[in-house]
MIDREN-991258 format. One line per field, with one value per residue (C-alpha): residue number from 1; residue in three letters; x, y, z. Coordinates in Angstrom, 3 decimals, padded with zeros to 6 digits. Layout:
<recs>
bamar <- NUM | ... $
torlo <- ALA | ... $
xx <- X | ... $
yy <- Y | ... $
zz <- Z | ... $
</recs>
This chain:
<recs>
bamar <- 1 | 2 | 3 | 4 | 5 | 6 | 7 | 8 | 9 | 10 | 11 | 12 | 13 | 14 | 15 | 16 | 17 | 18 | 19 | 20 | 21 | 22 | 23 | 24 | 25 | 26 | 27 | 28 | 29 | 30 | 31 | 32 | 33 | 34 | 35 | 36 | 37 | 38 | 39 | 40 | 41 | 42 | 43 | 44 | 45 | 46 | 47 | 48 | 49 | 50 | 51 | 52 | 53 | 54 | 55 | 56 | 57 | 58 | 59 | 60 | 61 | 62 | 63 | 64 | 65 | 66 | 67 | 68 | 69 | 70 | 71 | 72 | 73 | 74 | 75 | 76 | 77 | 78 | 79 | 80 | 81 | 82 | 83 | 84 | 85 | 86 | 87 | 88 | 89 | 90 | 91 | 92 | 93 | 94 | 95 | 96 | 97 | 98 | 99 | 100 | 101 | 102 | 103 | 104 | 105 | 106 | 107 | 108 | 109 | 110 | 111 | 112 | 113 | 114 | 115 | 116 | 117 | 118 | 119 | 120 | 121 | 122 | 123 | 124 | 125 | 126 | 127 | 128 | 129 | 130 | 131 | 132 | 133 | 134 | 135 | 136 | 137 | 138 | 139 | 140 | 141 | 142 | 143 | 144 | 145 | 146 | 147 | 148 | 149 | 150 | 151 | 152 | 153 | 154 | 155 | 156 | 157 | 158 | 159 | 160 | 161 | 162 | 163 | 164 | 165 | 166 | 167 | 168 | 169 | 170 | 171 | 172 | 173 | 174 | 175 | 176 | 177 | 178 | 179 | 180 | 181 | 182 | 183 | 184 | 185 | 186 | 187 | 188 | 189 | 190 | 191 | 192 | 193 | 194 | 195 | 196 | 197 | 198 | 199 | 200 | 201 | 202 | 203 | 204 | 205 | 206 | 207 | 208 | 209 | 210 | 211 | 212 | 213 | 214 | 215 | 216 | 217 | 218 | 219 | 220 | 221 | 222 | 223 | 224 | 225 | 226 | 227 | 228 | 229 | 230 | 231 | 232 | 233 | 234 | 235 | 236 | 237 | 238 | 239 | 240 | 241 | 242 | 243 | 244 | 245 | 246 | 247 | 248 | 249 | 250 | 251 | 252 | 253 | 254 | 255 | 256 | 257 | 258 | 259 | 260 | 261 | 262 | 263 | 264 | 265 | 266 | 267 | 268 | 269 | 270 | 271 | 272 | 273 | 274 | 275 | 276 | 277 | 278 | 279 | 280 | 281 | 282 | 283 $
torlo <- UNK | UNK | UNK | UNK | UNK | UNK | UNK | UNK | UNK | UNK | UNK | UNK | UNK | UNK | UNK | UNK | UNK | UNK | UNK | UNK | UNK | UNK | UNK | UNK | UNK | UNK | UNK | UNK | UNK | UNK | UNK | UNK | UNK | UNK | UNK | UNK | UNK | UNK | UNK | UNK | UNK | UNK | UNK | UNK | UNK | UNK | UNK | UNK | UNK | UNK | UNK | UNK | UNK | UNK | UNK | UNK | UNK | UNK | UNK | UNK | UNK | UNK | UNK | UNK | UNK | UNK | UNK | UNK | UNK | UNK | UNK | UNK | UNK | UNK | UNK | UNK | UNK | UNK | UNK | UNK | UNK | UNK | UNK | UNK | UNK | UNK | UNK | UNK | UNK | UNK | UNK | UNK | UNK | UNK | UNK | UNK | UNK | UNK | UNK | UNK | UNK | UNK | UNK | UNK | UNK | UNK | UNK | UNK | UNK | UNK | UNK | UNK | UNK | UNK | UNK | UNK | UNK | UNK | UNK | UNK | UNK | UNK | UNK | UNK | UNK | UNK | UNK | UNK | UNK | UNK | UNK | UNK | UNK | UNK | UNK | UNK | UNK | UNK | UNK | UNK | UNK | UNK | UNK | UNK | UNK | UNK | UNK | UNK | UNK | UNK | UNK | UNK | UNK | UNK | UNK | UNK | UNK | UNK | UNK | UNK | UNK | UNK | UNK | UNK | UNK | UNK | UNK | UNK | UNK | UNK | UNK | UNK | UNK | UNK | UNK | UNK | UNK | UNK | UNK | UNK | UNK | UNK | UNK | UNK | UNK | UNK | UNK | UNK | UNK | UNK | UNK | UNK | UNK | UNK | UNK | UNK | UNK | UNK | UNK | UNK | UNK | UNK | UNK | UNK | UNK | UNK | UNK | UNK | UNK | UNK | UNK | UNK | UNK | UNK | UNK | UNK | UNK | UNK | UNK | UNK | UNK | UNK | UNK | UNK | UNK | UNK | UNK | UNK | UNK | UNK | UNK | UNK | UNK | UNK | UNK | UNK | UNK | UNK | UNK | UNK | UNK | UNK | UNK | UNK | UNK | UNK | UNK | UNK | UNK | UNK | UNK | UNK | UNK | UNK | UNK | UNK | UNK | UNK | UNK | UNK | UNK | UNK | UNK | UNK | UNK | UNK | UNK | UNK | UNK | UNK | UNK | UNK | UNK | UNK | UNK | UNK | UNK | UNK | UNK | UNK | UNK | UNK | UNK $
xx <- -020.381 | -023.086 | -023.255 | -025.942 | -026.393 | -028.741 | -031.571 | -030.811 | -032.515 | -031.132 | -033.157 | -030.615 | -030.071 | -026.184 | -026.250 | -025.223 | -021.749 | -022.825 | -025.057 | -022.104 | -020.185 | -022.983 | -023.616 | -019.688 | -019.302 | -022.147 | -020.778 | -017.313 | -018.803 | -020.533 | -016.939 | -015.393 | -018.062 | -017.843 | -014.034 | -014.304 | -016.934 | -014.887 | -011.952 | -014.040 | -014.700 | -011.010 | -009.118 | -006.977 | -005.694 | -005.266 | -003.330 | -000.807 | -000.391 | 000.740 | 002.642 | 006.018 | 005.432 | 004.767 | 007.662 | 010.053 | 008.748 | 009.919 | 013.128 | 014.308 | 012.930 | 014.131 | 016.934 | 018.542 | 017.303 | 020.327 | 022.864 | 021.213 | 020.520 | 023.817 | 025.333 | 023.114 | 023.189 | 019.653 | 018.925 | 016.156 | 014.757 | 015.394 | 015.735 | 012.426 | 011.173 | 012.786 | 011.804 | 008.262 | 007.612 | 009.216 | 007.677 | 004.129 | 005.516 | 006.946 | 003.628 | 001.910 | 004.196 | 003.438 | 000.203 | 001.462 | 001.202 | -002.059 | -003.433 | -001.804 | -003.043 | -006.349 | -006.710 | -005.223 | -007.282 | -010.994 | -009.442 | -008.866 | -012.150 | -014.501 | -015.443 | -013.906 | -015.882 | -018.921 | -018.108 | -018.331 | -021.621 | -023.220 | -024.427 | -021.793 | -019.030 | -015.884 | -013.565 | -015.679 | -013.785 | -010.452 | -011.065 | -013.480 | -010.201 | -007.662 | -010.344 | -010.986 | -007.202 | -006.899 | -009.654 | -008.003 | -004.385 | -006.593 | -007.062 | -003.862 | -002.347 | -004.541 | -003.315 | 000.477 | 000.089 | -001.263 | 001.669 | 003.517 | 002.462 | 003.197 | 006.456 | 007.424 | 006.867 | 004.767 | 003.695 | 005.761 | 004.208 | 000.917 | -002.211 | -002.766 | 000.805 | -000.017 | -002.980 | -001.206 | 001.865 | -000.634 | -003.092 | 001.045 | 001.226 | -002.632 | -001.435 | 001.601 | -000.512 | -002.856 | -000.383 | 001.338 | -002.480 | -002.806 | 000.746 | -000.694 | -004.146 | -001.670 | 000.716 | -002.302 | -003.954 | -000.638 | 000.502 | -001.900 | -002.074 | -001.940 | 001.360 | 003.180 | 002.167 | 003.300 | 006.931 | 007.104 | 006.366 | 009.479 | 010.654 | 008.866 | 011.619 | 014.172 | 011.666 | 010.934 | 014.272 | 016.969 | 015.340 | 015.299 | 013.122 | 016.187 | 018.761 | 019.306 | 020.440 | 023.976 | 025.051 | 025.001 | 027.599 | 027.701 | 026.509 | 023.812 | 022.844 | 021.263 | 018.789 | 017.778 | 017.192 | 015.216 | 013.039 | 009.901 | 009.474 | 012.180 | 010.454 | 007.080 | 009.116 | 011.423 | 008.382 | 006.381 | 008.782 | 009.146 | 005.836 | 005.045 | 008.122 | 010.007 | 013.760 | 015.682 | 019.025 | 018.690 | 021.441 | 022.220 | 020.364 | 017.912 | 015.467 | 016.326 | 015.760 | 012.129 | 011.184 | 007.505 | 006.836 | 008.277 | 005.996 | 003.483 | 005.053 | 006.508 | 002.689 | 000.678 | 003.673 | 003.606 | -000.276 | 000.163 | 001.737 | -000.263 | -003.707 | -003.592 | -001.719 | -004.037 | -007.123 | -005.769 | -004.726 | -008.256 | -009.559 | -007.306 | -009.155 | -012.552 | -011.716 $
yy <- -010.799 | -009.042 | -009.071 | -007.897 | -010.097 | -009.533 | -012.427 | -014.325 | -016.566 | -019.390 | -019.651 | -022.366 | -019.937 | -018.151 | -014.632 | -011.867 | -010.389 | -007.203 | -008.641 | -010.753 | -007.748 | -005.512 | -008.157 | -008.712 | -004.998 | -005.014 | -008.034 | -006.120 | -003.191 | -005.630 | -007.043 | -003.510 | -002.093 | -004.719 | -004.297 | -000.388 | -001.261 | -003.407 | -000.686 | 001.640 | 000.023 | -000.330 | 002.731 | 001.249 | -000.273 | 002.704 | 004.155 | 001.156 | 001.291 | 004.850 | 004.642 | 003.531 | 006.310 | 009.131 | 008.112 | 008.211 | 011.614 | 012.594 | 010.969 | 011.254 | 014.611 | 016.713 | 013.755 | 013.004 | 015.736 | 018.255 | 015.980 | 014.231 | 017.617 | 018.758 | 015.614 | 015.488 | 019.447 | 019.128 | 021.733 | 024.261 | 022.842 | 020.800 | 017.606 | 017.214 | 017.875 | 014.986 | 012.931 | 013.370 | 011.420 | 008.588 | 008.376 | 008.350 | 005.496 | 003.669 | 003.956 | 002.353 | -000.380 | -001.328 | -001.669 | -005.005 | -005.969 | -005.234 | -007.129 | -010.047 | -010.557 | -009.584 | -012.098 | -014.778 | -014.073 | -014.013 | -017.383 | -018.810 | -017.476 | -018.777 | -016.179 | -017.030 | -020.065 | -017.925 | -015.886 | -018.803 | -020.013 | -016.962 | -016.511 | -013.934 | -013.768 | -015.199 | -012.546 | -009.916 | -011.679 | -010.133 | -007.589 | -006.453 | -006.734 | -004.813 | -001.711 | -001.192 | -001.098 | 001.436 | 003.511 | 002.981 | 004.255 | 007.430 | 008.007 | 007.203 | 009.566 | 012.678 | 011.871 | 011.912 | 015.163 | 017.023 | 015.589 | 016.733 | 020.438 | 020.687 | 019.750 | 022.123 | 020.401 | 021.738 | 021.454 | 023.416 | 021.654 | 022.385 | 020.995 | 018.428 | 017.146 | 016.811 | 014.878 | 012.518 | 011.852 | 010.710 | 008.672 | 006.920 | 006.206 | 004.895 | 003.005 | 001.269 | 000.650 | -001.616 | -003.432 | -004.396 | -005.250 | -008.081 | -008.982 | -009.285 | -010.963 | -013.754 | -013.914 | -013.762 | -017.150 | -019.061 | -018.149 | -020.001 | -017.725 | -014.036 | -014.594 | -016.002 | -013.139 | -010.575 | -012.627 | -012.160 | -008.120 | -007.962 | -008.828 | -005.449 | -003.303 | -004.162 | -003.475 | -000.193 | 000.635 | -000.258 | 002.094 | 006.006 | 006.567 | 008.071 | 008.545 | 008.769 | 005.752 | 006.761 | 006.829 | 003.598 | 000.684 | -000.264 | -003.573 | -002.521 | 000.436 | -001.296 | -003.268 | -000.408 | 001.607 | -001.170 | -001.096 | -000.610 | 002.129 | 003.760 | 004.507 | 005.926 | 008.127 | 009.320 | 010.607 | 011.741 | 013.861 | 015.688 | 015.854 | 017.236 | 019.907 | 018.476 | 018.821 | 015.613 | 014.282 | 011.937 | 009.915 | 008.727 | 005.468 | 004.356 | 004.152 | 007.809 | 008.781 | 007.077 | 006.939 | 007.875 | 005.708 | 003.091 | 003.989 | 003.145 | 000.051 | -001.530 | -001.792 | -003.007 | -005.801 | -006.747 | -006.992 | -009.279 | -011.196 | -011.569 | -010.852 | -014.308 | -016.101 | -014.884 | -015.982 | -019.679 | -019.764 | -018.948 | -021.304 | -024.070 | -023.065 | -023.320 | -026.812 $
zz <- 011.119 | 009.203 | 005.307 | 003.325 | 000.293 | -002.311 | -003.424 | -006.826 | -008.388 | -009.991 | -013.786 | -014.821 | -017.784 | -017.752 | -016.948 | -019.430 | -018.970 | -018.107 | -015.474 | -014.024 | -013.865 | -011.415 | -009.355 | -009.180 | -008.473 | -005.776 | -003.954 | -003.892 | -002.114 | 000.030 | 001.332 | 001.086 | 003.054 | 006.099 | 006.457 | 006.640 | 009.175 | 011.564 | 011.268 | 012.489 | 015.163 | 016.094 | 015.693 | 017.647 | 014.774 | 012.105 | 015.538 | 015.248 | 011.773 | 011.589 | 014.644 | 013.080 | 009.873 | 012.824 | 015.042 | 011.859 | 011.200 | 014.987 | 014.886 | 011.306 | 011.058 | 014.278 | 015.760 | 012.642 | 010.494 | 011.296 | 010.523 | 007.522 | 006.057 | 006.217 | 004.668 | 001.515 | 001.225 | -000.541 | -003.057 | -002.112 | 000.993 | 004.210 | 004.902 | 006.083 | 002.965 | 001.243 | 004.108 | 003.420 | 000.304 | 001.567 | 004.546 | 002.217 | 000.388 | 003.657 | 005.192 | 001.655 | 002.567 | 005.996 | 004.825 | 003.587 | 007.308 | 007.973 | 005.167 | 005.559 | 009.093 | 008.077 | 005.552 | 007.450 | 010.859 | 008.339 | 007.034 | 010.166 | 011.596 | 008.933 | 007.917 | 004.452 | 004.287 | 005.428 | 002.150 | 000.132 | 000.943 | 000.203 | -003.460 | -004.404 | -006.775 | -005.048 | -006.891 | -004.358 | -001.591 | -002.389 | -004.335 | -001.325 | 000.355 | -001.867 | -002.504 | 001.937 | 002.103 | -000.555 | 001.307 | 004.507 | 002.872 | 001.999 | 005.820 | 006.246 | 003.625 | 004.983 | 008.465 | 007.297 | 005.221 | 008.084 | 010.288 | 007.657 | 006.910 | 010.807 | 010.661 | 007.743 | 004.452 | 001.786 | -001.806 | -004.114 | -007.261 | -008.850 | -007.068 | -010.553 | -009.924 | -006.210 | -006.587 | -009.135 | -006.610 | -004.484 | -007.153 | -007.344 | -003.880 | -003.565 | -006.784 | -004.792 | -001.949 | -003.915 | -005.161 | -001.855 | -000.801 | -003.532 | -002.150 | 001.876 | 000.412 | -001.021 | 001.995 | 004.539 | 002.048 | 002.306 | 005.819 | 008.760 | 011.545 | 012.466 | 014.300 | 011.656 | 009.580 | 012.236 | 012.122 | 008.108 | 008.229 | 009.733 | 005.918 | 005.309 | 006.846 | 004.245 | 001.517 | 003.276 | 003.933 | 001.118 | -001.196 | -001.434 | 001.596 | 003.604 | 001.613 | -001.829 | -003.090 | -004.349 | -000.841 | -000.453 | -000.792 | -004.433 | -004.092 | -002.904 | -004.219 | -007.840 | -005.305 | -003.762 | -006.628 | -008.247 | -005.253 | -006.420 | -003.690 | -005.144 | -008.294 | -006.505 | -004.127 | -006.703 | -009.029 | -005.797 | -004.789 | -008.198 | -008.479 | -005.360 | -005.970 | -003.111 | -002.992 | -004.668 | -005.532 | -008.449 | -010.427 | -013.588 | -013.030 | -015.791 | -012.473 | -011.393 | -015.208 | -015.511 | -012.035 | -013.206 | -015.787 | -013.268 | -010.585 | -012.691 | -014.234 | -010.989 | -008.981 | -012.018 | -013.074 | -008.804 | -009.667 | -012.696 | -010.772 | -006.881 | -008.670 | -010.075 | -007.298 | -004.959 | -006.855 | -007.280 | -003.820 | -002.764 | -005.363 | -003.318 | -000.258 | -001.497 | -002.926 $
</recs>
């Protein structure tokens, strides 16, 4: 492992905030900056992660896309332009996944406990974690949209509302980091994690992503539509000008202020559970 850590010295005297806050800031890029490292050196893994978004945009798109099409009878454009945006949001998801396994296999590894005797601020260590991830799910994002353009969707909304349907999805993937830095603390090795993403597919999947949420059974459709990807697609795909069939829901109605609302309350919550659980571990 190789970290570059700056020299302090200890005066005995407390630091000023603003001072606490740089170093914090430094030490972040530090962790940030060794995680984008070892991904580079395994694209093998960025292949794996986009595997299941690309294979859904091959089967739902051209094996199921007739049919599907036909059955929604979508509103100015094909099914594969509703498909899109939730496929975005799916793939924000699965990044749940690759955080959690992450987390759990530098745990495991030491390499946490190397962390800790290094004179940096232990809040680095995950945020480190949750701002690589976000970086990564930039990569990720760019490699979807070109996938997409080539199978026939496009942006029929303004470039500002483009670039804010994505700042939503980059939004909801930071939030489901936090989520896999807390599983990946609690869970104690990389092959339980890999069991619990399979609790990712429901998540993924009982929400708009596919099909609008009205055609589902009635018990439930409130679940899905209070999905917290069902808010980010919802407002993604009006913002990106993408054909959608929205209800009366309250969800349907606010779906961007909710895809706002949904990943900073799912923050308020892991942010905190994540920091005592690391706490725990350095104790």
């Amino acid at each position: 492992m190789t970290v570059l850590t700056h020299p302090r010295e200890d005066t005995g005297e407390a630091e000023p905030w603003f001072t606490r806050l740089a170093w914090g800031a430094t030490d972040t890029w530090v962790v940030t900056r060794r995680h984008l490292l070892h991904l580079a050196r395994k694209p093998d893994e960025v292949a794996g992660t986009l595997m299941i978004p690309v294979l859904a945009v091959l089967l739902f798109g051209f094996v199921f896309g007739e049919a599907m099409g036909a059955a929604l009878t979508l509103p100015d454009g094909d099914y594969r332009e509703f498909l899109m945006p939730g496929l975005f949001a799916l793939t924000m998801a699965f990044g749940i996944g690759n955080t959690t396994i992450a987390v759990v296999s530098d745990t495991q590894r030491g390499v946490v406990d190397r962390f800790r005797s290094l004179p940096m601020s232990s809040s680095a260590v995950l945020a480190g974690r949750g701002l690589a991830d976000v970086m990564m799910a930039v990569v990720d994002l760019a490699i979807l949209v070109g996938m997409g353009i080539l199978v026939g969707w496009q942006v029929r909304g303004d470039p500002l509302s483009a670039l804010a349907a994505l700042g939503l999805l980059l939004l909801l993937r930071l939030a489901f980091s936090w989520i896999g830095i807390y599983l990946g603390l609690l869970l104690a090795s990389p092959e339980a994690a890999m069991k619990y993403f399979s609790l990712v597919f429901p998540l993924a999947m009982v929400a708009d992503t596919f099909v609008p949420t009205d055609m589902m059974p009635s018990w439930l459709a409130p679940l899905a539509e209070w999905n917290p990807l069902s808010a980010t697609v919802i407002a993604t795909r009006e913002l990106f000008g993408n054909p959608s069939i929205t209800g009366d829901s309250f969800v349907a109605q606010n779906a961007l202020l909710l895809a706002v609302v949904w990943p900073l309350v799912l923050m308020a919550v892991f942010v905190p559970l994540a920091a005592r659980r690391f706490r725990r571990l350095s104790g």
